[in-house]
KETORGU-729296 format. One record per residue (C-alpha): residue number from 1; residue in one letter; chain; x, y, z negated. Coordinates in steps of 0.25 Angstrom, whole numbers, padded with zeros to 4 digits, always signed. Layout:
# KETORGU-729296
NUM	a	A	X	Y	Z $
...
//
This chain:
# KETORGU-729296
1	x	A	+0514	-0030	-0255 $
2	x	A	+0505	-0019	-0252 $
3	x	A	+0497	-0010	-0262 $
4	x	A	+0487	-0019	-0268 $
5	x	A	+0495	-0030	-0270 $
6	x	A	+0503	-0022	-0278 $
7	x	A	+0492	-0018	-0285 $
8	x	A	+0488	-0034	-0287 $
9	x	A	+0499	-0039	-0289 $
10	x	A	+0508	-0028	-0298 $
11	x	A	+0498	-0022	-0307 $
12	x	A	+0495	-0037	-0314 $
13	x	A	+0511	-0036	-0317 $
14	x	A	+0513	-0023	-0319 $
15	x	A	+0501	-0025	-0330 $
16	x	A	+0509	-0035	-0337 $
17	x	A	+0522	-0028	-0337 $
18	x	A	+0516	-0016	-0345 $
19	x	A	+0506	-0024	-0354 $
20	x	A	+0497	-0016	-0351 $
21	x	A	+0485	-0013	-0342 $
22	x	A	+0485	-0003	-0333 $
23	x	A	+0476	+0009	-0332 $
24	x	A	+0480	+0008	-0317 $
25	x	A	+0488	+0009	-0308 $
26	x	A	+0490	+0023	-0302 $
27	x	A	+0502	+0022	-0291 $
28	x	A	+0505	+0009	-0283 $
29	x	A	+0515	+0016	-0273 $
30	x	A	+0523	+0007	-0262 $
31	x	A	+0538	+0011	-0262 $
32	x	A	+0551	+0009	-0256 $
33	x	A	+0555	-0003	-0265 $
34	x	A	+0541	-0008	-0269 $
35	x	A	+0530	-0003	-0277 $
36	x	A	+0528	+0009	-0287 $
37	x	A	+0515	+0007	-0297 $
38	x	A	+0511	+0016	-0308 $
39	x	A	+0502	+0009	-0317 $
40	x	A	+0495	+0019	-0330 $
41	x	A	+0495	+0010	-0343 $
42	x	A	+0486	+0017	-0355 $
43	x	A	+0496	+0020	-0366 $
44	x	A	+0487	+0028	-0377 $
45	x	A	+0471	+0029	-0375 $
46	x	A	+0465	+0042	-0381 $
47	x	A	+0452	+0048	-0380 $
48	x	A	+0446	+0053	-0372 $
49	x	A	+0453	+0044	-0363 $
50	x	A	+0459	+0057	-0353 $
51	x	A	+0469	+0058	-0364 $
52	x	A	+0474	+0043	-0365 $
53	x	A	+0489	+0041	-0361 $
54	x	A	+0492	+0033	-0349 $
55	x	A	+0508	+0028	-0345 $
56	x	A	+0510	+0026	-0330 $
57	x	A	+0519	+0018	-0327 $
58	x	A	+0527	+0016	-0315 $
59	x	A	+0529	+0002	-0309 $
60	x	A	+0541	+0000	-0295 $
61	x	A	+0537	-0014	-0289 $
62	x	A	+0547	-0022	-0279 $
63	x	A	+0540	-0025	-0266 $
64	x	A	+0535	-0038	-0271 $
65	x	A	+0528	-0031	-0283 $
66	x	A	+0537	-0034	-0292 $
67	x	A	+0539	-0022	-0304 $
68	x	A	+0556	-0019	-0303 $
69	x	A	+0553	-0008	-0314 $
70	x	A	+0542	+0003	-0322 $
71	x	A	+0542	+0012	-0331 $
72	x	A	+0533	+0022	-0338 $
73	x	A	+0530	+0033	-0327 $
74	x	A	+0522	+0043	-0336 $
75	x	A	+0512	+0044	-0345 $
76	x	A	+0498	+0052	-0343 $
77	x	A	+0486	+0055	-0348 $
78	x	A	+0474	+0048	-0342 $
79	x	A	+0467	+0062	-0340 $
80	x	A	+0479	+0068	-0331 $
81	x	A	+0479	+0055	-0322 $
82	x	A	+0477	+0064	-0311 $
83	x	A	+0485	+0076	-0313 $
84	x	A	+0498	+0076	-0305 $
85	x	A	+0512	+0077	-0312 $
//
């Protein structure tokens, strides 16, 4: 599989295991074993919308696509998406 076939093909699922939709998706990283994905989820809106809360959660991928795990990665305010950790 190569990148955007991941993005094709993974997203959709990953969309569905969260019950959510997405913001975006901010990584989609090829490792050793597979794939690593970090997808940003709204969790609270505020106004102005800088200040709303957003969960970024981090997907692993087999090499087939498959998701062998996630978890909740961090969460960050929309207006400090591009501040480094």
């Amino acid at each position: 599989m190569n990148l955007f076939e991941i993005q094709e093909n993974a997203v959709p699922k990953i969309r569905k295991l969260l019950n959510k939709e997405t913001e975006g998706i901010s990584l989609i990283e090829k490792t050793n074993d597979g794939w690593r994905v970090l997808c940003d989820v709204l969790d609270k809106k505020s106004i102005p919308e800088t200040y709303d809360i957003l969960k970024v959660f981090e997907f692993m991928l087999d090499k087939d696509a498959k998701v062998t795990s996630f978890k909740l990665f961090k969460k960050i305010r929309r207006g400090d998406i591009g501040d480094s950790d």
